[in-house]
N, C-alpha and C positions, 0 to 999 in steps of 0.2 A: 547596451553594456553599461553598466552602472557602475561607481566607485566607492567605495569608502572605507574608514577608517575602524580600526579591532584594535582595540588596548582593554589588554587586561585588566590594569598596566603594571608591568614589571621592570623596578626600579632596584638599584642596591639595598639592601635593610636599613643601610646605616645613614641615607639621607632622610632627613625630616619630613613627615606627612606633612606639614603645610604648603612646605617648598613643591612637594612632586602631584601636592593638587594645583599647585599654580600653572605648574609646567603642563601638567593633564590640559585643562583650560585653555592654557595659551595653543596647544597644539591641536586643539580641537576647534578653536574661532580659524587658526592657520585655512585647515581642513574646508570649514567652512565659503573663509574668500576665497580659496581654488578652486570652488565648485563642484567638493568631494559631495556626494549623494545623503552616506548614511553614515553614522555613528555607532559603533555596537563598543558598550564597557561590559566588563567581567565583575564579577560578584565574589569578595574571599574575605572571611572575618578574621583567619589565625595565621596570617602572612604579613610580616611588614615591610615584604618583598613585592607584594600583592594589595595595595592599602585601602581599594576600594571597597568599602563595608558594602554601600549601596547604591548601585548605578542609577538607579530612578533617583535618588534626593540629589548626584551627581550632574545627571545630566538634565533634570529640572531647573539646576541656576544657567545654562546654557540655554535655555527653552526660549526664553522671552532676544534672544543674543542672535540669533541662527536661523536659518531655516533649514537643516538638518533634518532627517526622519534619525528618529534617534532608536534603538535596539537596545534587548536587555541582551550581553554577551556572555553568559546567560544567567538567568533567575534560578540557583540549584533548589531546584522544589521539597527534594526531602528534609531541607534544612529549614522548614517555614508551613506554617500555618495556611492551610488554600485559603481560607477566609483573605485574611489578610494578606495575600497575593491578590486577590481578586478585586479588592478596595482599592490598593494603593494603586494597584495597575491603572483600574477603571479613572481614579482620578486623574494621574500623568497621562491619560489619554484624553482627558477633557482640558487639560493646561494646555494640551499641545493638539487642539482641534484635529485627535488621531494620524497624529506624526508617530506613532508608535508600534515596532514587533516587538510580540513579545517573545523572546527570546530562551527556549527552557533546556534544563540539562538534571542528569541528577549530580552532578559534586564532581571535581576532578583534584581536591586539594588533601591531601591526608587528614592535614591536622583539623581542618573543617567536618570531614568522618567523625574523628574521633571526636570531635568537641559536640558536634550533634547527636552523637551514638549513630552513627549511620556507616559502620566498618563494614557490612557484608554487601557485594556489591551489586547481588540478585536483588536484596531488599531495598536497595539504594534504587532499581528501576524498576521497580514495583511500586513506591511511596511516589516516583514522579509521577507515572501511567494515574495514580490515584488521584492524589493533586490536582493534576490536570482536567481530569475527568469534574472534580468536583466546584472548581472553578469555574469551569463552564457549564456547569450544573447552575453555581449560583446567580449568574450573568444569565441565563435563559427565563428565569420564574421568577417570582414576587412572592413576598410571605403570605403563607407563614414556608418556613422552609425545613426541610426533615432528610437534609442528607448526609445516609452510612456508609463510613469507609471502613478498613481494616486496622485505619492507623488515625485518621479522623475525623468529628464530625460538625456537620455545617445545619446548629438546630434553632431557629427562632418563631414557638411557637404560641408563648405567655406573653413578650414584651411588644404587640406589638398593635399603633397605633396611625392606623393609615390615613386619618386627616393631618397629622402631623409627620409624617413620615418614618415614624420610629419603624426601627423592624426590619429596614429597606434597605436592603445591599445593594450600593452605589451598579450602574449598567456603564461598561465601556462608551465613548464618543461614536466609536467605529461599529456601526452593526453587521454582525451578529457582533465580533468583537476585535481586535487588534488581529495581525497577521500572526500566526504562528509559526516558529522556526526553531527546529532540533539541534545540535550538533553532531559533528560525526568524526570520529577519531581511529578506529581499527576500519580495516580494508571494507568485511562484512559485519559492516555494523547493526546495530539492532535499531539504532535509531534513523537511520536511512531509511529499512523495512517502515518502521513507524509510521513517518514521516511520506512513504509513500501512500499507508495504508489510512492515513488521516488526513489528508491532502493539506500537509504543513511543509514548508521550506525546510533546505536540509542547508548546515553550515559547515562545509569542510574548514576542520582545524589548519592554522597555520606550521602548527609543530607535529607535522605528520612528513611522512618522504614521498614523492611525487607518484611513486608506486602504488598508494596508498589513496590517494585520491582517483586512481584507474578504479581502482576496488571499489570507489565509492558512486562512480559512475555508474559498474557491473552493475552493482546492487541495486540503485535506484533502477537503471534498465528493465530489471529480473522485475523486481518487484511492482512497477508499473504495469508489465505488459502484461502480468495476472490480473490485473482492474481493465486491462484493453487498452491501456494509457499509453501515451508517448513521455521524454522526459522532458518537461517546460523549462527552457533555462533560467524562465524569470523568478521560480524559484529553487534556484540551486548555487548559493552561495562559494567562493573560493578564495579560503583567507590565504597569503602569503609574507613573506620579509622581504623586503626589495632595499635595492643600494645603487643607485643609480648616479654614475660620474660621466668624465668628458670621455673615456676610455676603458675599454673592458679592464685595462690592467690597475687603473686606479681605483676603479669598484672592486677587484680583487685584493688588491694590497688595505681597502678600509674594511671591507668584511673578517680580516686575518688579523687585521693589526690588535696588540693586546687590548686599546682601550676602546676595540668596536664592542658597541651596543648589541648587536649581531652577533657577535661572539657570547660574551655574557649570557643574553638571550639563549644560547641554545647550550651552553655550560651549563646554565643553574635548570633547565629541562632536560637534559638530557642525565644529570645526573640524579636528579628527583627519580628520573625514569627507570636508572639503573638501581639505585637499591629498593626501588617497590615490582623490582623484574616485568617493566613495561617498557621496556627499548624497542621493540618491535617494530614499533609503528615508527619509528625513526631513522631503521634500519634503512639503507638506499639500496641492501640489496638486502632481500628475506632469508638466503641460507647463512650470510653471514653471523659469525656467533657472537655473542657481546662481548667478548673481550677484543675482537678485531676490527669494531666499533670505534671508529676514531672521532674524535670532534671536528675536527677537518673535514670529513667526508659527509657528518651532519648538513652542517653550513651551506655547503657545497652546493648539496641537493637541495636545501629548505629556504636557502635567500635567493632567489631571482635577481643577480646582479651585473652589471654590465654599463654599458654605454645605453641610452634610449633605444638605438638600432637592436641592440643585441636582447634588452630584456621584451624589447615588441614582439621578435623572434621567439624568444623561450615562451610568452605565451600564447601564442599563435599554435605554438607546438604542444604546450599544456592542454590548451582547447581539443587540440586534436589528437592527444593520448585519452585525458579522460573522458571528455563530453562536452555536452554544452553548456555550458555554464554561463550565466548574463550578468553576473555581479563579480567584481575584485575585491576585496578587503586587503589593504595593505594594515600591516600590524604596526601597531606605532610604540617606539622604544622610548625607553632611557633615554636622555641629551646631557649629558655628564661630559663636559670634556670636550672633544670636535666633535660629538654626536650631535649637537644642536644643529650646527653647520652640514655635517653629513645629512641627518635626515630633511632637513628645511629643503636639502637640494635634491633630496629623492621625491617629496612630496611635491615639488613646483614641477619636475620634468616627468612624474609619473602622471601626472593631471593637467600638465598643458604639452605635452611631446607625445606620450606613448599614447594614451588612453584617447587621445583626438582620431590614431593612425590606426587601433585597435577598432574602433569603432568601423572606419572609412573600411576597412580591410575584412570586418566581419561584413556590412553591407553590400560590400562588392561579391565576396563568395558565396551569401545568401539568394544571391539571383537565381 
């Protein structure tokens, strides 16, 4: 059972990109001396909510700092060149002697749709499947290279000088290449299916309701046991919010309180969610209708909050609703305010309390 840290990262708009790459940074070495596993950033160019242009140049000043395996959370592909996915990849996999998944999605930001032209959201995972495919098209061969996609192509058949190396699309550290890992957001996702049927890790979202990560188990089950497979936990990711105090009722009163991170956090998703009529996945219960949809009952369900005893409990109990699952991602917030103090003491007790006992407690019932 491995640990580690998901930041988008979502901050106020109105604090300063340099300030909230510090904070990024500082909470990522944090992560690091607690002997968190893995590092996944998010990718979003038209949010200043969301400030991270590019996790790789991100989590590259980090590289040399860490011993981290570091993750793209994730690389939305129709917004990008596969070429150029497949270079810079290839190279943060040789800075970081293949510490690296690669991390893929097609887009979950509106204004990123729009700003790429990428608003239909069939065509949004049609150009990832593509991408993909061609990416690993170019990481398999050597020039000269001649491949056609629908949307683009990857062709160097004039410029190319193989005692010099011209012509020659950089090859991942990691052979064949970097781990691959999808995410997964709706109950039956498509990318789960995918991801079963390509033998890539799947990543349950953190902004999903607990219901919803059953669904993501189903699925992976279904879809495996058509290939004769079992579901490997070691790749089936499960991101969550966690708040971890002395007492169930003081992690209760920081999750609620106006200036929890936690709060914010599932306010500004959950109302993105409601006017692009995507609450669903939020819902803690499926017939409920979105106006009976409280912010409260969000939270509730999506932070894993408590005392150490109590959040070891809920997921013990997660494990055994949805599946098995071998990896946690705690999400890591905003520190505005007492969030610094809140999360520093959820990341020290979730990584030297629970996750020691988690571990002892999966070992014991795996006999």
């Amino acid at each position: 059972m491995r640990l580690g840290l998901f930041m988008m990262p979502l901050h106020p708009p109105e604090r300063p990109m340099h300030e909230t790459l510090a904070e990024d940074t500082e909470k990522s070495l944090l992560a690091d001396r607690l002997g968190f596993d893995e590092l996944w950033v998010g990718e979003h160019f038209s949010a200043t909510s969301e400030p991270i242009a590019s996790p790789l140049m991100f989590m590259a000043a980090l590289a040399p700092r860490t011993r981290l395996t570091f993750a793209t959370g994730v690389i939305n592909l129709p917004n990008h060149h596969p070429a150029m996915v497949a270079a810079e990849v290839a190279q943060f996999d040789h800075m970081t002697e293949g510490r690296l998944i690669l991390g893929i999605g097609p887009g979950g930001l509106p204004s990123d749709w729009e700003l790429f032209g990428n608003t239909d959201a069939m065509q949004r995972g049609k150009r990832m499947l593509e991408a993909i495919d061609i990416i690993l098209e170019i990481w398999r061969q050597d020039p000269p290279y001649a491949i056609e996609g629908p949307t683009w192509s990857a062709r160097i058949s004039q410029a190319v000088i193989p005692e010099f190396g011209i012509g020659t699309m950089p090859k991942p550290f990691s052979r064949p290449h970097p781990p691959i890992a999808i995410t997964a957001r709706s109950a039956d996702s498509f990318g789960v299916r995918m991801a079963a049927e390509r033998g890539w890790g799947v990543v349950s979202a953190n902004f999903v309701a607990e219901r919803i990560l059953e669904g993501h188990g189903h699925t992976l089950r279904t879809a495996l046991a058509a290939k004769g497979r079992e579901v490997a936990g070691a790749d089936w990711r499960i991101a969550r919010n966690f708040c971890i105090a002395d007492t169930d009722a003081e992690a209760r009163d920081r999750i609620f309180n106006a200036a929890s991170a936690n709060r914010y956090y599932f306010h500004y998703l959950s109302t993105l969610a409601r006017r692009a009529g995507m609450l669903a996945t939020l819902k803690p219960s499926a017939g409920t209708p979105d106006e009976g949809v409280t912010l409260e009952a969000i939270i509730a369900d999506c932070v894993i909050a408590g005392s150490a005893q109590t959040v070891l409990d809920r997921l013990v109990a997660l494990r055994e609703r949805a599946g098995p699952f071998d990896h946690v991602l705690m999400a890591g917030l905003d520190w505005s305010g007492p969030n610094r103090a809140w999360e520093q003491e959820t990341m020290h007790r979730l990584a030297e309390e629970v996750m020691p006992r988690f571990r002892q407690h999966l070992a014991a019932t795996s006999r």
